[in-house]
PDB file with one MODEL, atoms N, CA, C and O in Angstrom:
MODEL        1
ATOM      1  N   UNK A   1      96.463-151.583  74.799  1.00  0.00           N
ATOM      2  CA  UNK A   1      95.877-152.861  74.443  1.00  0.00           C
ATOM      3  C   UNK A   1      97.023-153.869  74.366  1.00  0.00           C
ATOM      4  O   UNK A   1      98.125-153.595  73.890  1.00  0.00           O
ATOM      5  N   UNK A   2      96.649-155.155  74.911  1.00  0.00           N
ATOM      6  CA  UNK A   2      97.975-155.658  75.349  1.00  0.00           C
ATOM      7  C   UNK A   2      97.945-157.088  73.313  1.00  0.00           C
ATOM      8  O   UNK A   2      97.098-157.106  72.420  1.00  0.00           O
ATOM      9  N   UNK A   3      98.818-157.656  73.413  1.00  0.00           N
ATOM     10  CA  UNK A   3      98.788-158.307  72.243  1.00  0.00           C
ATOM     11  C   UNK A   3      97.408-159.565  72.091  1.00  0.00           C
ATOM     12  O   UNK A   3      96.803-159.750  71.035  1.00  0.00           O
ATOM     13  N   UNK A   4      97.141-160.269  73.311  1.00  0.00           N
ATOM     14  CA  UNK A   4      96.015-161.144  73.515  1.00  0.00           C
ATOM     15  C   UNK A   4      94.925-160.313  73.317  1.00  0.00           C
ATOM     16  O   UNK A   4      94.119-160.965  72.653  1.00  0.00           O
ATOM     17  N   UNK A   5      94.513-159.283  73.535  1.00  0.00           N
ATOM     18  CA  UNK A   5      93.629-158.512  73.125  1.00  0.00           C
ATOM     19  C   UNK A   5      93.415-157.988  71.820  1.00  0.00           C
ATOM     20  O   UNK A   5      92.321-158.052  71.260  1.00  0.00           O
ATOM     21  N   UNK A   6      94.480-157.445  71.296  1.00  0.00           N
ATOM     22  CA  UNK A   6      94.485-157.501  69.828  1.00  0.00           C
ATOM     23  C   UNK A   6      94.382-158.622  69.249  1.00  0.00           C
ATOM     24  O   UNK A   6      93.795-158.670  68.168  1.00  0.00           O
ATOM     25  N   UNK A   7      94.816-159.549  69.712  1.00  0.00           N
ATOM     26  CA  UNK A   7      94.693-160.663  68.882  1.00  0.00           C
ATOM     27  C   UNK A   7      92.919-160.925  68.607  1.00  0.00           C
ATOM     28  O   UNK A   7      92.327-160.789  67.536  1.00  0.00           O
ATOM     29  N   UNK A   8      92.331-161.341  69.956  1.00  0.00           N
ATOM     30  CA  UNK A   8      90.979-161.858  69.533  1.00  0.00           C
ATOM     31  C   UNK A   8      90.206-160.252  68.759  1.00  0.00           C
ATOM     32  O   UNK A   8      89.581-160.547  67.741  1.00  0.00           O
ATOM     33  N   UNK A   9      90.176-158.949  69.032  1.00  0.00           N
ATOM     34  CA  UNK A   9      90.077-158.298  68.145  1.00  0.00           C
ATOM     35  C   UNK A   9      90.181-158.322  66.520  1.00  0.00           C
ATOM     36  O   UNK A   9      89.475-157.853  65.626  1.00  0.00           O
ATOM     37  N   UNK A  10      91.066-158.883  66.539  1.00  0.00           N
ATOM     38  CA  UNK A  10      91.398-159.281  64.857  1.00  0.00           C
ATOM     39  C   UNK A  10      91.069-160.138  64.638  1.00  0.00           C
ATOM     40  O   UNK A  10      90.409-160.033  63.605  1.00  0.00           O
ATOM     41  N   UNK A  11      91.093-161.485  65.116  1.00  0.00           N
ATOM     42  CA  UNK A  11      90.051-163.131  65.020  1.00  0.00           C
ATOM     43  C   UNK A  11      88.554-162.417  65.285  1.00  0.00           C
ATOM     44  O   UNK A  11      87.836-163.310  64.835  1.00  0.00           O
ATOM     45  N   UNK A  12      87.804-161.555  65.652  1.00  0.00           N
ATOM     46  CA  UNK A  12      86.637-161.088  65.547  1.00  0.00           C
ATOM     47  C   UNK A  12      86.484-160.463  64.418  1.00  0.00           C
ATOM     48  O   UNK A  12      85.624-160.909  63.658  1.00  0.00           O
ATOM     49  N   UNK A  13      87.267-159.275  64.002  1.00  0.00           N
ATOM     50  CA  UNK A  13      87.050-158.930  62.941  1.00  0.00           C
ATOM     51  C   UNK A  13      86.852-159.648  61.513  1.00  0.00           C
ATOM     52  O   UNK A  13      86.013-159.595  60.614  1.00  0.00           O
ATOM     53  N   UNK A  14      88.040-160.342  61.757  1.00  0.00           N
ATOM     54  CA  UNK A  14      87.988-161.739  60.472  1.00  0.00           C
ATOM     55  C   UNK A  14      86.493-162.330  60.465  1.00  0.00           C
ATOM     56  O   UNK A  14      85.709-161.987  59.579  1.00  0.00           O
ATOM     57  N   UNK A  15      86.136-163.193  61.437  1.00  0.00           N
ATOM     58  CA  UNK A  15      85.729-163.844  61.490  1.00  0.00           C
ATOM     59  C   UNK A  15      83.876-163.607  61.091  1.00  0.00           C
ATOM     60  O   UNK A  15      83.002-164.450  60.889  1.00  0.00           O
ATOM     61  N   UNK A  16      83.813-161.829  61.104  1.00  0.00           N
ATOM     62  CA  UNK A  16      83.011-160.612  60.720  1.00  0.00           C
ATOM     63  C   UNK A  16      82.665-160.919  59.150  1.00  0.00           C
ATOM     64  O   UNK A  16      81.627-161.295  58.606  1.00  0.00           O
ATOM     65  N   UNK A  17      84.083-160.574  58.605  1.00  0.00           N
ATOM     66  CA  UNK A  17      84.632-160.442  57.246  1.00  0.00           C
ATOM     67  C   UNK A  17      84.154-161.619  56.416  1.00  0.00           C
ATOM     68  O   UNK A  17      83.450-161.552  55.409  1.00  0.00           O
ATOM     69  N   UNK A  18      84.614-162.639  56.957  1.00  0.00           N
ATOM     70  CA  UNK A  18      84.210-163.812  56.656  1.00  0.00           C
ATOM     71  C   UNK A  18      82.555-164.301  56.544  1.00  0.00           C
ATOM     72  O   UNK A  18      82.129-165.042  55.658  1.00  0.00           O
ATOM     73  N   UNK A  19      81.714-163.696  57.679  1.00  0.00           N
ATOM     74  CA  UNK A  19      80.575-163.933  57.340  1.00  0.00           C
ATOM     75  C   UNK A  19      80.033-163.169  56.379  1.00  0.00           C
ATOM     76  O   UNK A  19      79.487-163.852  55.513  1.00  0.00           O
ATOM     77  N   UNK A  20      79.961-161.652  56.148  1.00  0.00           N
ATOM     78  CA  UNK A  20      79.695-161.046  54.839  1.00  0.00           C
ATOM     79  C   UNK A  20      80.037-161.494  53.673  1.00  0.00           C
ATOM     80  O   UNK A  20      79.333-161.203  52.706  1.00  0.00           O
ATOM     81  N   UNK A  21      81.190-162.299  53.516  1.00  0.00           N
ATOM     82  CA  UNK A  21      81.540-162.597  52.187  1.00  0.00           C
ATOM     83  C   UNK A  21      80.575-163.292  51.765  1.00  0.00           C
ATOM     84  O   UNK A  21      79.981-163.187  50.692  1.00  0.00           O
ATOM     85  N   UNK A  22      80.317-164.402  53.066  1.00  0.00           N
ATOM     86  CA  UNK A  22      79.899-165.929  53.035  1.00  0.00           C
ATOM     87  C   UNK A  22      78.399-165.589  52.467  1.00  0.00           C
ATOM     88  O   UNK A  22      77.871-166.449  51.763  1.00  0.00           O
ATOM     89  N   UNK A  23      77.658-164.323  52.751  1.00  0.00           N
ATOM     90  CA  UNK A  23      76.510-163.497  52.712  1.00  0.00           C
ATOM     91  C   UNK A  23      76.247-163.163  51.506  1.00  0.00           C
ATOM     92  O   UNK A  23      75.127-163.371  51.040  1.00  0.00           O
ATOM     93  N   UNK A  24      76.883-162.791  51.043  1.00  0.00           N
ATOM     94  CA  UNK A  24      77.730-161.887  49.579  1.00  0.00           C
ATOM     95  C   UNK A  24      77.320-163.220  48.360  1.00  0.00           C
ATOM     96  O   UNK A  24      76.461-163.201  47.478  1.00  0.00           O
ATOM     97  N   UNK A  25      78.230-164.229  48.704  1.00  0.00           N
ATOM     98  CA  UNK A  25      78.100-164.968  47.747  1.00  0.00           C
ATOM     99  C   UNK A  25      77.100-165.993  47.680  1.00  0.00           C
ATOM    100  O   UNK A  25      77.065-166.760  46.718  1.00  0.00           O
ATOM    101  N   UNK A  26      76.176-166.074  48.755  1.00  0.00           N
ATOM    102  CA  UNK A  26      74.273-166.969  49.230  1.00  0.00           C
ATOM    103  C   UNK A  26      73.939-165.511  47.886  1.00  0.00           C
ATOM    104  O   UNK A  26      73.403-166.014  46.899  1.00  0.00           O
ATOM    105  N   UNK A  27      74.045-164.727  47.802  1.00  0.00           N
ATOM    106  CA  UNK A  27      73.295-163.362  47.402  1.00  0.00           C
ATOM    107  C   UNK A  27      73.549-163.664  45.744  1.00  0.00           C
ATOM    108  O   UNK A  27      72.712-163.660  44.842  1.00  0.00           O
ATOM    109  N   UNK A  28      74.715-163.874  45.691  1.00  0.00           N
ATOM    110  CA  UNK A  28      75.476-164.009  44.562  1.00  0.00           C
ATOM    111  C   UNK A  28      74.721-165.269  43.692  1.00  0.00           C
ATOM    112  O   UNK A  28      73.920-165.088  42.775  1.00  0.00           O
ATOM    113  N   UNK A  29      75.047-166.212  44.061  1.00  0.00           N
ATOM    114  CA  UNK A  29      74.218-167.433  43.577  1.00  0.00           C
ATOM    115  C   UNK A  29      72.946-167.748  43.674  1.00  0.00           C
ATOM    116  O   UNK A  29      72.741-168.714  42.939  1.00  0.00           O
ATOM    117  N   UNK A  30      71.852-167.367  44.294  1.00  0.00           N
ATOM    118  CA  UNK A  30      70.766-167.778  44.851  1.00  0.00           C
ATOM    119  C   UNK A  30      69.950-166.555  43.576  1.00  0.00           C
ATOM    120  O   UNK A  30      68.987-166.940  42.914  1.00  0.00           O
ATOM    121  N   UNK A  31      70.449-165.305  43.433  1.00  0.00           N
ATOM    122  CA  UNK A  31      69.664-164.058  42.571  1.00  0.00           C
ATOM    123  C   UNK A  31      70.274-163.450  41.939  1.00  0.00           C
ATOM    124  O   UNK A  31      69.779-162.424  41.473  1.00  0.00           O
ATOM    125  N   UNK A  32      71.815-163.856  41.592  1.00  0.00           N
ATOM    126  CA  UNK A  32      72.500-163.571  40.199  1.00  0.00           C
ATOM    127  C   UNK A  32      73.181-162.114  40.541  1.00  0.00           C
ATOM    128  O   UNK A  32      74.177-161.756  39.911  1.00  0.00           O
ATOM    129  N   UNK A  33      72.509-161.155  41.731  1.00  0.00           N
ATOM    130  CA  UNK A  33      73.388-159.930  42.398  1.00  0.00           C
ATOM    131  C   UNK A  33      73.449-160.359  43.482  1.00  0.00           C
ATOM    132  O   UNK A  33      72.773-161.255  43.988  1.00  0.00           O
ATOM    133  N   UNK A  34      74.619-159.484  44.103  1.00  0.00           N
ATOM    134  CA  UNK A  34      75.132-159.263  45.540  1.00  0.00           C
ATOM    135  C   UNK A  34      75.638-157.792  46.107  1.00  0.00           C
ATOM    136  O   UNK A  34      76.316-157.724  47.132  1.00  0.00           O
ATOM    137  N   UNK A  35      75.311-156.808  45.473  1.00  0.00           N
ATOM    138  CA  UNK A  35      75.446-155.517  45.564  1.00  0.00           C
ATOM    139  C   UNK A  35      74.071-155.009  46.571  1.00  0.00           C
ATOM    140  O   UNK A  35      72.888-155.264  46.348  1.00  0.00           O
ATOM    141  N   UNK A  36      74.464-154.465  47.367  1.00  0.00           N
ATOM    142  CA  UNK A  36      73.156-154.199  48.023  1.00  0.00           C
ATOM    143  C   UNK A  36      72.214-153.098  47.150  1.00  0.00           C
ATOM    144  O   UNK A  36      71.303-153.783  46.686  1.00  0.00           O
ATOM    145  N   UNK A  37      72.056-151.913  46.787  1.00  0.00           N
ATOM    146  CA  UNK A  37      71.721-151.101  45.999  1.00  0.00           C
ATOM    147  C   UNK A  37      70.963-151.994  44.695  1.00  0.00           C
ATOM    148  O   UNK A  37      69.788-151.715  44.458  1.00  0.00           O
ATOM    149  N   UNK A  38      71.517-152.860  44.020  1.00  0.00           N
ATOM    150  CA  UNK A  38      70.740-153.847  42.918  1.00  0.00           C
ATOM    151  C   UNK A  38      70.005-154.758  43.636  1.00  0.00           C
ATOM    152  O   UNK A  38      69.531-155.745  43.073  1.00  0.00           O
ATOM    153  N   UNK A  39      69.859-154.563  44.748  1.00  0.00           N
ATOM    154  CA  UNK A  39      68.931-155.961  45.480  1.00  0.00           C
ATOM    155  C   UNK A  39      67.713-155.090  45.754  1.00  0.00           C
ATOM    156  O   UNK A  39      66.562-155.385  45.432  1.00  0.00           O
ATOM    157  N   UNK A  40      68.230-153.599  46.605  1.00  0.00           N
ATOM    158  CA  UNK A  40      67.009-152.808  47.156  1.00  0.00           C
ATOM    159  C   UNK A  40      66.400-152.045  45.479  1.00  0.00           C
ATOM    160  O   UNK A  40      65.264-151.571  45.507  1.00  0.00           O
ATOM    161  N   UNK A  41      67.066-151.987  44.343  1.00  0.00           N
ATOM    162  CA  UNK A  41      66.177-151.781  43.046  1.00  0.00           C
ATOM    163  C   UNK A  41      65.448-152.906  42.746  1.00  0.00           C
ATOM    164  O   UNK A  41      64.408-152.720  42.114  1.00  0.00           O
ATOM    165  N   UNK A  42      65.761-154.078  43.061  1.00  0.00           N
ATOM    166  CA  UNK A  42      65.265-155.180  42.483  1.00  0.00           C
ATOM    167  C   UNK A  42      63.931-155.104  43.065  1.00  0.00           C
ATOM    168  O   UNK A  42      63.003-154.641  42.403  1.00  0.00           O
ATOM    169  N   UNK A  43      63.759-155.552  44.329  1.00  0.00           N
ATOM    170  CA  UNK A  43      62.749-155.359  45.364  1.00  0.00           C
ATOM    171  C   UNK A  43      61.716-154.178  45.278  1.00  0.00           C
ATOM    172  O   UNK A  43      60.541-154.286  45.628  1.00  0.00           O
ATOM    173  N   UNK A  44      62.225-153.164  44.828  1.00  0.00           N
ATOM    174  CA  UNK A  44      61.212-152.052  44.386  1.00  0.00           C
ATOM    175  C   UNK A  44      60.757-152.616  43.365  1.00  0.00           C
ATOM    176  O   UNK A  44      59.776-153.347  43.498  1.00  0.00           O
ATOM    177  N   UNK A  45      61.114-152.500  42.593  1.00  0.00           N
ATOM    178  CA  UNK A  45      60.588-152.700  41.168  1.00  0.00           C
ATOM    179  C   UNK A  45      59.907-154.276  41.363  1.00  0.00           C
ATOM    180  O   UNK A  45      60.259-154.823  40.317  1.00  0.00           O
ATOM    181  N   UNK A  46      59.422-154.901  41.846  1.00  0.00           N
ATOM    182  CA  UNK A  46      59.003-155.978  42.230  1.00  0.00           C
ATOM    183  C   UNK A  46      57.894-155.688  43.265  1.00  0.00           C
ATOM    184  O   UNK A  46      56.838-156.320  43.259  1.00  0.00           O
ATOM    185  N   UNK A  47      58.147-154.783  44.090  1.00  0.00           N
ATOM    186  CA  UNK A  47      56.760-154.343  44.663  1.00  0.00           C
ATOM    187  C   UNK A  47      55.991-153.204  43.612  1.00  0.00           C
ATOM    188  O   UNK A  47      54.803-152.931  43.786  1.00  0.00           O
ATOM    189  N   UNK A  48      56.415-152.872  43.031  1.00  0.00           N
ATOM    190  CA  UNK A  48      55.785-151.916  41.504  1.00  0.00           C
ATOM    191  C   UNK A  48      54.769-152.507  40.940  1.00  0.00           C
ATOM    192  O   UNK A  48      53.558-152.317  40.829  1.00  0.00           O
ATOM    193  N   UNK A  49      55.522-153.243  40.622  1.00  0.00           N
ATOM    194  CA  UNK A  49      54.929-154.849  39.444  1.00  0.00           C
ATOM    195  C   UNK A  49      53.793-155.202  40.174  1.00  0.00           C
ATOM    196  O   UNK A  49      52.695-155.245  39.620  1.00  0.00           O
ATOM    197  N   UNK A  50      53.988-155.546  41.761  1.00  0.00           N
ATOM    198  CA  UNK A  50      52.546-156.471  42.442  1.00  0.00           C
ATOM    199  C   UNK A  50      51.595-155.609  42.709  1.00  0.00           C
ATOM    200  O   UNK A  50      50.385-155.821  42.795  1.00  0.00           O
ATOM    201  N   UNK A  51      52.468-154.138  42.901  1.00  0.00           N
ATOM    202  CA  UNK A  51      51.033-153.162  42.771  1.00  0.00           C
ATOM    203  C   UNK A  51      50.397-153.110  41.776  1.00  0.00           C
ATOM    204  O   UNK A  51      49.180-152.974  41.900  1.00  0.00           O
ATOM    205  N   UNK A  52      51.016-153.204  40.357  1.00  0.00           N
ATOM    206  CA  UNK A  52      50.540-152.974  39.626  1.00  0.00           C
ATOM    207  C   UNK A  52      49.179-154.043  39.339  1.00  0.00           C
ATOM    208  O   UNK A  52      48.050-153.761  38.938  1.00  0.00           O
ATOM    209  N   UNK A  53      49.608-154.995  39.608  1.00  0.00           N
ATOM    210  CA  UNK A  53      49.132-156.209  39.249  1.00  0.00           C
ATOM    211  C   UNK A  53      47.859-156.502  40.075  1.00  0.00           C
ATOM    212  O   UNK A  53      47.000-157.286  39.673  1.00  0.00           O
ATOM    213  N   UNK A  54      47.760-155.716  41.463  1.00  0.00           N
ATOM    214  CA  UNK A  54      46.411-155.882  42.129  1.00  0.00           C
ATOM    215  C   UNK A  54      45.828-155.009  42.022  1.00  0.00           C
ATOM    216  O   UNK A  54      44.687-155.044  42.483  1.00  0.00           O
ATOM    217  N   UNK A  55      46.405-153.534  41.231  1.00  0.00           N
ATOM    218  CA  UNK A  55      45.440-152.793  40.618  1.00  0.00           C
ATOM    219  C   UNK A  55      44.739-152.945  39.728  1.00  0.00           C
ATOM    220  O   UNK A  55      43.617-152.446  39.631  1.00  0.00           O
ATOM    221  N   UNK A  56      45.447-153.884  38.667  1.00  0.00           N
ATOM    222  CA  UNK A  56      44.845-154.481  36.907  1.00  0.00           C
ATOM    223  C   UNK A  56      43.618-155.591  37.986  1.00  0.00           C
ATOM    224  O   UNK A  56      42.397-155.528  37.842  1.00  0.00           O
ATOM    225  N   UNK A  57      44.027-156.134  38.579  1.00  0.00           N
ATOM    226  CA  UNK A  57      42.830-157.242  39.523  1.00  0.00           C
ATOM    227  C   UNK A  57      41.523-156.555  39.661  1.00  0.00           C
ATOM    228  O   UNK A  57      40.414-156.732  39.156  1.00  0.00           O
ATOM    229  N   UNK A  58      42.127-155.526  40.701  1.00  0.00           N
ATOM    230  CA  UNK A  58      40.540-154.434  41.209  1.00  0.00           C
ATOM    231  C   UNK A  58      39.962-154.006  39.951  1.00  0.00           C
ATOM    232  O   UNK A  58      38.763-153.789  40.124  1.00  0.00           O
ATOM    233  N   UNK A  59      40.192-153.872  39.187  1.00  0.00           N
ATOM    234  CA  UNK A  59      40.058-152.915  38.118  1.00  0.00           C
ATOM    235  C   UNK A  59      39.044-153.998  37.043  1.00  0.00           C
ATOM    236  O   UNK A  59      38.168-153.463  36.363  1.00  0.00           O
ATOM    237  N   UNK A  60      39.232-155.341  36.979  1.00  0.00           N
ATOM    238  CA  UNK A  60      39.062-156.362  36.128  1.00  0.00           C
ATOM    239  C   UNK A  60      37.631-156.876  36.459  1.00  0.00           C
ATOM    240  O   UNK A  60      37.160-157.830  35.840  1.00  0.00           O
TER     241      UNK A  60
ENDMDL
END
C-alpha cells in the first residue's frame, strides 16, 4: 500500500469516527443515553408499556 493510499484510508476512517461520535452525542442529548444496549432496554420496555396499555384498552 503505497502512502496516498494510506492516507485516504485513514481520512476515511476518521472521517467514520467522526460520524459515530457526532451520532453518539444527537443520542446523548436528544434521550439523556447513548449506549446502545440502554437505548435497545429503553425501547423494550416501552413496547411493554404500549402492550400493556392496549391490553388494559381491550379489556376496558
Amino acid at each position: 500500500m503505497d502512502a496516498t493510499t494510506a492516507t485516504a484510508l485513514i481520512e476515511g476512517f476518521d472521517e467514520q469516527l467522526q460520524d459515530l461520535y457526532r451520532e453518539k452525542e444527537l443520542l446523548e442529548t436528544s434521550l439523556g443515553i447513548s449506549d446502545a444496549e440502554d437505548i435497545i432496554a429503553m425501547v423494550r420496555s416501552l413496547e411493554e408499556q404500549l402492550s400493556a396499555l392496549y391490553a388494559d384498552i381491550a379489556t376496558s
